[in-house]
Backbone and ligand atoms as CSV (ligand in chain L), in Angstrom:
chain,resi,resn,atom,element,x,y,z
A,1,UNK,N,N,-3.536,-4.203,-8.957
A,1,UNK,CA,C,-2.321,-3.645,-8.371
A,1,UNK,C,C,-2.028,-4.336,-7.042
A,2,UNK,N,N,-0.988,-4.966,-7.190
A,2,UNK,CA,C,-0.029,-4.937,-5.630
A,2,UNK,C,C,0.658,-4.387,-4.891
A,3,UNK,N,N,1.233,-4.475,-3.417
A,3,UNK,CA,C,2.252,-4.059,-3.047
A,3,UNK,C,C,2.150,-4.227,-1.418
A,4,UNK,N,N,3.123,-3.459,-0.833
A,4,UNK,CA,C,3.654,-3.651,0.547
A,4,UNK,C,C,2.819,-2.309,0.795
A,5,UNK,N,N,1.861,-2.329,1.822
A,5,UNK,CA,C,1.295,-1.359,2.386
A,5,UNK,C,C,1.464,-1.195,3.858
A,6,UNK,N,N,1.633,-0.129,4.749
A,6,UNK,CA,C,1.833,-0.027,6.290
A,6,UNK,C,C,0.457,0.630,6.453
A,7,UNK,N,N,-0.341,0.130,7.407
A,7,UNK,CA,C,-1.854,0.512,7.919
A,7,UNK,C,C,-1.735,0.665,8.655
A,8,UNK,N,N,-2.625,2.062,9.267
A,8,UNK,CA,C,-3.197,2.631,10.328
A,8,UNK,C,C,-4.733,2.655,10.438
A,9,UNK,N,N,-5.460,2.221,11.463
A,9,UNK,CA,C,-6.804,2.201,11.671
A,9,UNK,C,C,-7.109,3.454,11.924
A,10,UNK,N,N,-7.663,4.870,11.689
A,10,UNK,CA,C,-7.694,5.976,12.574
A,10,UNK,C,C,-9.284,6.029,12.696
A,11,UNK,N,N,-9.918,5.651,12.135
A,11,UNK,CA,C,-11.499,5.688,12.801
A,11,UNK,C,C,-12.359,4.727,12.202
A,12,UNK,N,N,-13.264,4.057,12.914
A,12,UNK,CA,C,-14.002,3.126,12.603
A,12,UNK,C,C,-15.506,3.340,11.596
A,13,UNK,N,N,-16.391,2.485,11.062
A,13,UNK,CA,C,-17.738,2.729,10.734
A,13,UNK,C,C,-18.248,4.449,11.348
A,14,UNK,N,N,-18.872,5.024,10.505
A,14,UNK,CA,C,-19.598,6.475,10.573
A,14,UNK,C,C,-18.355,7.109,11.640
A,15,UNK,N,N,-17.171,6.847,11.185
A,15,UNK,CA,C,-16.131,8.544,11.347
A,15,UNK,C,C,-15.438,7.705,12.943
A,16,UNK,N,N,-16.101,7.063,13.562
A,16,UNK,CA,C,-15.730,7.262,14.961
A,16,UNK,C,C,-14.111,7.111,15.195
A,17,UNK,N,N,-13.891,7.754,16.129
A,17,UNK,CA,C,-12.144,7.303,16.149
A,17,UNK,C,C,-11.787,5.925,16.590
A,18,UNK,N,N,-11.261,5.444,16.204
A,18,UNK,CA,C,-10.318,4.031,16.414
A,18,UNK,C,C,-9.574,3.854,18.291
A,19,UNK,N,N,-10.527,3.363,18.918
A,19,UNK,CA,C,-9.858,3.706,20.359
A,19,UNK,C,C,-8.166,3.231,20.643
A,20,UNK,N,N,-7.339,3.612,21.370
A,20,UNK,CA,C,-5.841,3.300,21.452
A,20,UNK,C,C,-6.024,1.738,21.672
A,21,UNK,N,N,-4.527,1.160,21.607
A,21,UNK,CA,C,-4.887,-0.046,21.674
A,21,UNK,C,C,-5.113,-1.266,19.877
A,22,UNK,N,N,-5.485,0.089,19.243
A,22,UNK,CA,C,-6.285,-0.519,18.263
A,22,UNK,C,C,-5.678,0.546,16.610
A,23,UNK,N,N,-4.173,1.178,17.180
A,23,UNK,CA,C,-4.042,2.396,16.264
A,23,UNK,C,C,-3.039,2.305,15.465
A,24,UNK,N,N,-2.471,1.166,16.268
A,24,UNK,CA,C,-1.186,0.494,15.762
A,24,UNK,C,C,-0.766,0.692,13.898
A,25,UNK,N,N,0.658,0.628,13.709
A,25,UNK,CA,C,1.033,0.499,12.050
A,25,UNK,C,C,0.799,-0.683,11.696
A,26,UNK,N,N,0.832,-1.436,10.649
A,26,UNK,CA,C,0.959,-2.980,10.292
A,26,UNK,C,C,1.211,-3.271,8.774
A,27,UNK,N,N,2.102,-3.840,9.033
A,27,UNK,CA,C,2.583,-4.316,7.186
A,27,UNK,C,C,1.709,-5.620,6.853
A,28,UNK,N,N,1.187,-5.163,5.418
A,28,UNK,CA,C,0.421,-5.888,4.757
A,28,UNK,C,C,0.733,-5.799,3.438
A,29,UNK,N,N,0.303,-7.015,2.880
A,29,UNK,CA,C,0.647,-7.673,1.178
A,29,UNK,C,C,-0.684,-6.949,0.961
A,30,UNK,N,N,-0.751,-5.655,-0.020
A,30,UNK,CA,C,-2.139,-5.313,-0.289
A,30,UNK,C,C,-2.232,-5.842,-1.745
A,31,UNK,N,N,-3.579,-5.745,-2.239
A,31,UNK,CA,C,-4.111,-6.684,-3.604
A,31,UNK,C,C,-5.351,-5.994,-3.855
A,32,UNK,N,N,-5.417,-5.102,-4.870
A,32,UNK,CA,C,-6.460,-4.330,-5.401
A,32,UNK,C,C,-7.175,-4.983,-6.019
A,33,UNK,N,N,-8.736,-5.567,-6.213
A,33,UNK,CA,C,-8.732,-6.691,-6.987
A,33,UNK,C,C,-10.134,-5.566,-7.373
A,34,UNK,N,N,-10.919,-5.150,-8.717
A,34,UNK,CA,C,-12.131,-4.732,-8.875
A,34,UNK,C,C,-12.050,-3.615,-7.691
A,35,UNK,N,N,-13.451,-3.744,-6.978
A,35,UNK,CA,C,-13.669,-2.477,-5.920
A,35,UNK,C,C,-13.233,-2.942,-4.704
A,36,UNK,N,N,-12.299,-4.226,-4.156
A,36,UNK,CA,C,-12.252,-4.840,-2.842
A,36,UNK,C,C,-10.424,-4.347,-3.000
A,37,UNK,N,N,-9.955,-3.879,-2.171
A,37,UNK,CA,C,-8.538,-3.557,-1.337
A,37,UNK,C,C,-8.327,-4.947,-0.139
A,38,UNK,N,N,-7.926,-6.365,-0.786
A,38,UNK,CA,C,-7.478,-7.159,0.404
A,38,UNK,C,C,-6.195,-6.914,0.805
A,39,UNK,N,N,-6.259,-6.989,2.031
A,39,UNK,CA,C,-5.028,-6.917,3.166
A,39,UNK,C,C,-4.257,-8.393,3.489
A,40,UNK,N,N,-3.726,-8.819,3.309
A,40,UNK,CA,C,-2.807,-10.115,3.327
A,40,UNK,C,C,-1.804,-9.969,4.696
A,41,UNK,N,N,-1.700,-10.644,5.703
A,41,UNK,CA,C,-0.301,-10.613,6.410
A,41,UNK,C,C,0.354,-11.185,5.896
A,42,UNK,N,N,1.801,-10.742,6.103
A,42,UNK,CA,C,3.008,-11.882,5.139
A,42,UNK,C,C,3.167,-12.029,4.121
A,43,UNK,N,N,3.708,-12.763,3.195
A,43,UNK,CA,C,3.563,-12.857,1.950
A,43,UNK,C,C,2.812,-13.507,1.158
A,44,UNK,N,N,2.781,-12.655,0.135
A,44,UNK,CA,C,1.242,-13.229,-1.186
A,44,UNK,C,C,1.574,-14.179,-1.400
A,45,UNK,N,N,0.859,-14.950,-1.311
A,45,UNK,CA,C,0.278,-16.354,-1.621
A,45,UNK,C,C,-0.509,-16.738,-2.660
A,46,UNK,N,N,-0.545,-16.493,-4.182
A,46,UNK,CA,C,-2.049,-16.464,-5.079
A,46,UNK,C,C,-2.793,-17.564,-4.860
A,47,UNK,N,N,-2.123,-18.520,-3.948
A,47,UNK,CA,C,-3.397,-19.823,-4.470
A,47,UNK,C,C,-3.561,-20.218,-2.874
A,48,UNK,N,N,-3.592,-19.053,-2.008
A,48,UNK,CA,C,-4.119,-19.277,-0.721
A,48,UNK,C,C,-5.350,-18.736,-0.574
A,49,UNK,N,N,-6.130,-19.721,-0.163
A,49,UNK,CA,C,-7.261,-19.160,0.494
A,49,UNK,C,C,-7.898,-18.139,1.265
A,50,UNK,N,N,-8.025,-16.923,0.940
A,50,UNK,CA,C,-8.638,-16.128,2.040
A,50,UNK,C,C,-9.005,-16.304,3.787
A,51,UNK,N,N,-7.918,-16.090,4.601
A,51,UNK,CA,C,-8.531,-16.244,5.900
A,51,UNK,C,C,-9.226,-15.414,6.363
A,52,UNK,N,N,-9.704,-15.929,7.841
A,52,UNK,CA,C,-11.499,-14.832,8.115
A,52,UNK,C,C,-10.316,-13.461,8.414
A,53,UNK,N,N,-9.351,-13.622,8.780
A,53,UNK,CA,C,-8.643,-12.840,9.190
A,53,UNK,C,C,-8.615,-11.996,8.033
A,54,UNK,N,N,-8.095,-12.198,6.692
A,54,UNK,CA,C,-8.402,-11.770,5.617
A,54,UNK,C,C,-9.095,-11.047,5.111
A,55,UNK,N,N,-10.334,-11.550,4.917
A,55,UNK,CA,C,-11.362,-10.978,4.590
A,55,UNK,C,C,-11.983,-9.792,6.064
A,56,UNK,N,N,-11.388,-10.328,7.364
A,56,UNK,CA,C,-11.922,-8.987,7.477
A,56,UNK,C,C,-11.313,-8.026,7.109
A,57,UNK,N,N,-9.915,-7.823,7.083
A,57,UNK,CA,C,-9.467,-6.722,7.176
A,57,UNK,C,C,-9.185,-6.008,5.553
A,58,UNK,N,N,-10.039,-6.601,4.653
A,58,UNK,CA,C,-10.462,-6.639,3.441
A,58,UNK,C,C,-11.430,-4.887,3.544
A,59,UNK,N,N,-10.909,-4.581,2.633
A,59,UNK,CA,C,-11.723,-2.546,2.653
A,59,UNK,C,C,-12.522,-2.279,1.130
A,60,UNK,N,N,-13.706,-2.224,1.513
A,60,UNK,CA,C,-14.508,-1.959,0.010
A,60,UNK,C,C,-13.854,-0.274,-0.399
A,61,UNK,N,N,-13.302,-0.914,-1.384
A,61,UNK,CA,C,-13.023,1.497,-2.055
A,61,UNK,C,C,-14.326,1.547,-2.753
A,62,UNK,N,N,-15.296,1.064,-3.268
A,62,UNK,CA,C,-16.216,1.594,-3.648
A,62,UNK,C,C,-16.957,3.038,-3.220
A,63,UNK,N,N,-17.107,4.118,-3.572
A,63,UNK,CA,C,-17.324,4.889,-3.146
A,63,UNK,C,C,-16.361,5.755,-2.337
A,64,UNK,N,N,-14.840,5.018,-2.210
A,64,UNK,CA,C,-14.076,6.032,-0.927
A,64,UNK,C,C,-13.314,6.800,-1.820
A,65,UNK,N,N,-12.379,7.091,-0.724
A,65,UNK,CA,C,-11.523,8.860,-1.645
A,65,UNK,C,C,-10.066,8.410,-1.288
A,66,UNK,N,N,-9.173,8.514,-1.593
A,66,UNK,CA,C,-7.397,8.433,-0.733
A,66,UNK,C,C,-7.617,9.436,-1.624
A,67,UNK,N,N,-6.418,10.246,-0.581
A,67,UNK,CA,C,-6.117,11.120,-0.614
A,67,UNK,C,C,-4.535,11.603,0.181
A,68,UNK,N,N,-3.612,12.098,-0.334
A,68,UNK,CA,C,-2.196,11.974,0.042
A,68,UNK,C,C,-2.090,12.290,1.654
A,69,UNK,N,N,-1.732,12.339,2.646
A,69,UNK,CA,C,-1.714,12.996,3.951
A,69,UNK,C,C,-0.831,13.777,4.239
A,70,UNK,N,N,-1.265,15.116,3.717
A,70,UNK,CA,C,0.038,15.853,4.006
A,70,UNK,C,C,0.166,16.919,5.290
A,71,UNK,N,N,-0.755,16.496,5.920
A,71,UNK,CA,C,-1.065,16.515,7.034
A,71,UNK,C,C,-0.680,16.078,8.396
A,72,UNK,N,N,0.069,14.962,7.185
A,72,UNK,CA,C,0.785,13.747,8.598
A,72,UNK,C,C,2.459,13.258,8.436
A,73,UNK,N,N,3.099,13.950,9.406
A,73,UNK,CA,C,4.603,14.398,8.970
A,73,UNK,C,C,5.271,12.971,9.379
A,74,UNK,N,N,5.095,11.977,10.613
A,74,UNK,CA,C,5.390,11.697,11.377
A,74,UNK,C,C,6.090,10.197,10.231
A,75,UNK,N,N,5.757,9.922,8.903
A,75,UNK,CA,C,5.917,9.017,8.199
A,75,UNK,C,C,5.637,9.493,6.533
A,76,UNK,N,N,6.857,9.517,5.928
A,76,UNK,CA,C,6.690,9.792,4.441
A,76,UNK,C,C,5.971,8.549,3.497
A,77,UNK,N,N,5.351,8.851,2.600
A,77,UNK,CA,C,4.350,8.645,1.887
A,77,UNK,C,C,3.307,8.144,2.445
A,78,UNK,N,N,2.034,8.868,3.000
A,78,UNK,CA,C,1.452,8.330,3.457
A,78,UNK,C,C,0.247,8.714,2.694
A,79,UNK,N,N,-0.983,7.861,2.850
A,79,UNK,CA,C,-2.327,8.857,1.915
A,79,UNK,C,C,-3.194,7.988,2.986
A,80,UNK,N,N,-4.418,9.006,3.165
A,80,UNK,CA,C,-5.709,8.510,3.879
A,80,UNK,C,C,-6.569,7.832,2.472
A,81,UNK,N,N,-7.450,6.974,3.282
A,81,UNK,CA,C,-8.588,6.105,2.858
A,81,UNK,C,C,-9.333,6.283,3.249
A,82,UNK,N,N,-10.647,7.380,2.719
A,82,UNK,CA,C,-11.494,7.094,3.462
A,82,UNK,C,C,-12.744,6.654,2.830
A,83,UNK,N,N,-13.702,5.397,3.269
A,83,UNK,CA,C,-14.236,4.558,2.842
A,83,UNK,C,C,-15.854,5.380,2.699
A,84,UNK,N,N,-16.655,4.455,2.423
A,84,UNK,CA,C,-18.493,5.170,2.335
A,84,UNK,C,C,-18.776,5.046,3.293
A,85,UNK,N,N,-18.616,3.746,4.372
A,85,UNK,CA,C,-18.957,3.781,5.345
A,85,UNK,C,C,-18.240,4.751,6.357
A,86,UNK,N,N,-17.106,5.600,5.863
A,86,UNK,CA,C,-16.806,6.794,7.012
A,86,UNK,C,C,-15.461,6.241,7.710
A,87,UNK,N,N,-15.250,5.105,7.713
A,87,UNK,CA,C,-13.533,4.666,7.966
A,87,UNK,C,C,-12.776,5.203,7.224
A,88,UNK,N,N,-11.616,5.801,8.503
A,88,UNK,CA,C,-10.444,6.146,7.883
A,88,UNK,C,C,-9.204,5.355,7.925
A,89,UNK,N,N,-8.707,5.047,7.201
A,89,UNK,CA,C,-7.131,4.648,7.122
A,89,UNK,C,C,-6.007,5.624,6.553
A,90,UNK,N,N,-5.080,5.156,7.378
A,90,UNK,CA,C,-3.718,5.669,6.821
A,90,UNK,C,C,-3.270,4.764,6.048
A,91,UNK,N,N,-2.268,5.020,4.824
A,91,UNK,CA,C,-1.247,3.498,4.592
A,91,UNK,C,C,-0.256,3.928,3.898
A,92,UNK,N,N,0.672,3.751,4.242
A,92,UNK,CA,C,2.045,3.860,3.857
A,92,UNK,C,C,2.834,3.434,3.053
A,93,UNK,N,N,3.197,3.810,1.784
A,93,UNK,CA,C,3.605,3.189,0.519
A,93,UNK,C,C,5.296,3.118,0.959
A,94,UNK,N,N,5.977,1.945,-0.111
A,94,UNK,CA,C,7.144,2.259,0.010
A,94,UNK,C,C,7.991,3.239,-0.433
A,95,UNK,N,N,7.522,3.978,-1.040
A,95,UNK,CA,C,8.160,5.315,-1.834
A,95,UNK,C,C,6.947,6.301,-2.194
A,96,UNK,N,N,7.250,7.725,-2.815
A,96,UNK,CA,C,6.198,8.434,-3.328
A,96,UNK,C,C,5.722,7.555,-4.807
A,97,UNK,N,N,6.403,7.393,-5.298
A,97,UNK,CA,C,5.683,6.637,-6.866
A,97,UNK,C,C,4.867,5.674,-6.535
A,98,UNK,N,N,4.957,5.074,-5.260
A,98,UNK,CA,C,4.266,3.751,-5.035
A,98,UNK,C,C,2.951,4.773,-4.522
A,99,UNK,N,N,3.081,5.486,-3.816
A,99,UNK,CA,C,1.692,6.270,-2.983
A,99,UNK,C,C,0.809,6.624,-4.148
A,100,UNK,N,N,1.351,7.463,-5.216
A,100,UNK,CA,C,0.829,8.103,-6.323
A,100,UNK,C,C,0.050,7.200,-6.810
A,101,UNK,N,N,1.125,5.842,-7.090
A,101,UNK,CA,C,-0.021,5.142,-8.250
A,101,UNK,C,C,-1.509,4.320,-6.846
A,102,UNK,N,N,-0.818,3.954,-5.825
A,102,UNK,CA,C,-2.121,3.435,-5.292
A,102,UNK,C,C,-3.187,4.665,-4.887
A,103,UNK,N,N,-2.718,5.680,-4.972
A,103,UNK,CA,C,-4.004,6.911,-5.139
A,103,UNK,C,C,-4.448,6.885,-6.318
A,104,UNK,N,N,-4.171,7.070,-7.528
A,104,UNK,CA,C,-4.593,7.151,-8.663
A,104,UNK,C,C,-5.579,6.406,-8.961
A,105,UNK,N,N,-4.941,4.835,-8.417
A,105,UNK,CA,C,-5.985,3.571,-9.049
A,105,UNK,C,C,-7.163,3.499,-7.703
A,106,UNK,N,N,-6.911,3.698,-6.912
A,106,UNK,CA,C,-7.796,3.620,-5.458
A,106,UNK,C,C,-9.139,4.559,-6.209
A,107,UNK,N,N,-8.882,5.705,-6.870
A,107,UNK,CA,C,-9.846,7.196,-7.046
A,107,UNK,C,C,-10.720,7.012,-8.560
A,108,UNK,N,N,-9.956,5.934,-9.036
A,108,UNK,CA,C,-10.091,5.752,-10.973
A,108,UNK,C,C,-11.184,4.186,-10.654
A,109,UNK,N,N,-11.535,3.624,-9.929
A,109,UNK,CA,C,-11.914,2.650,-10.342
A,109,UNK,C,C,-13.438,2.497,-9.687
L,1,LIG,C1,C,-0.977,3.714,18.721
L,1,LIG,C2,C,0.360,3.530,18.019
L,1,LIG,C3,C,0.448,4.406,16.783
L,1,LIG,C4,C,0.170,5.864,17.130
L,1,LIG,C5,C,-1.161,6.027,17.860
L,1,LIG,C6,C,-1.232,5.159,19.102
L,1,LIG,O1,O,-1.013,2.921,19.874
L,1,LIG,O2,O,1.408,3.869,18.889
L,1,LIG,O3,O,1.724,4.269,16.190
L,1,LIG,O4,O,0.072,6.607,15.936
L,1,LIG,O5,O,-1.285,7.390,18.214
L,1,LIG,O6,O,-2.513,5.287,19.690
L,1,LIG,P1,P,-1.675,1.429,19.858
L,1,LIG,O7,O,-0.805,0.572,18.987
L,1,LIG,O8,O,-1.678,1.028,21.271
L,1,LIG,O9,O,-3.059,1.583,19.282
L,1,LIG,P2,P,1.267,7.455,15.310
L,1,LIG,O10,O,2.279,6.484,14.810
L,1,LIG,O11,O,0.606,8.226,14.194
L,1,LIG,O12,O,1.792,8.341,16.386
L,1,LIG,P3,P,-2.627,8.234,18.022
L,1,LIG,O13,O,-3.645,7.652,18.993
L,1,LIG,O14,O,-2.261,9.631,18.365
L,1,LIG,O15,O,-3.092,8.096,16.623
């Protein structure tokens, strides 16, 4: 699965919060590939190389949960990520159908 995702960092490794500075939204080309969620700036590229930039901001779902945020008014469709290692993300689909299916497949695989 692809698509246009808006990210929020809200807490780092084992839960910690994401200090300001660092909380910012950001549009990304996301790419579900197996258990790895890569983050792309700009547009997909299939026969570009992974930058370090890339790969970091690359999120194992193995083990994580999304879950819709309905909790969080401030931006429609939004769902948390939260990973094994205890990171949370926000990310922002372009519509509800788009949120649904990247929850579905995020929770199914
Ligand atoms: C953050 C940025 C986010 C905001 C966050 C800020 O600042 O303005 O948009 O989240 O608020 O800390 P920075 O880019 O300097 O990290 P919201 O859009 O959800 O308000 P927060 O710290 O209350 O999460």
């Amino acid at each position: 699965k692809t698509g246009f995702l808006v990210r929020k960092v809200h807490a780092d490794c084992d839960g910690k919060r994401t200090p300001r500075g660092k909380r910012g939204w950001k549009t990304f080309y996301a790419v579900l590939k197996g258990l790895i969620l890569y983050l792309q700036k700009g547009e997909y590229q299939p026969d570009k190389q992974l930058s370090d930039e890339d790969l970091k901001n690359a999120v194992s779902i193995h083990h994580s949960l999304a879950i819709r945020a309905t909790d969080y008014s401030k931006r429609p469709n939004v769902f948390y990520l939260r990973t094994a290692d205890w990171r949370v993300y926000l990310f922002q689909a372009p519509n509800a159908e788009q949120m649904q299916s990247w929850i579905t497949r995020i929770n199914t695989v």
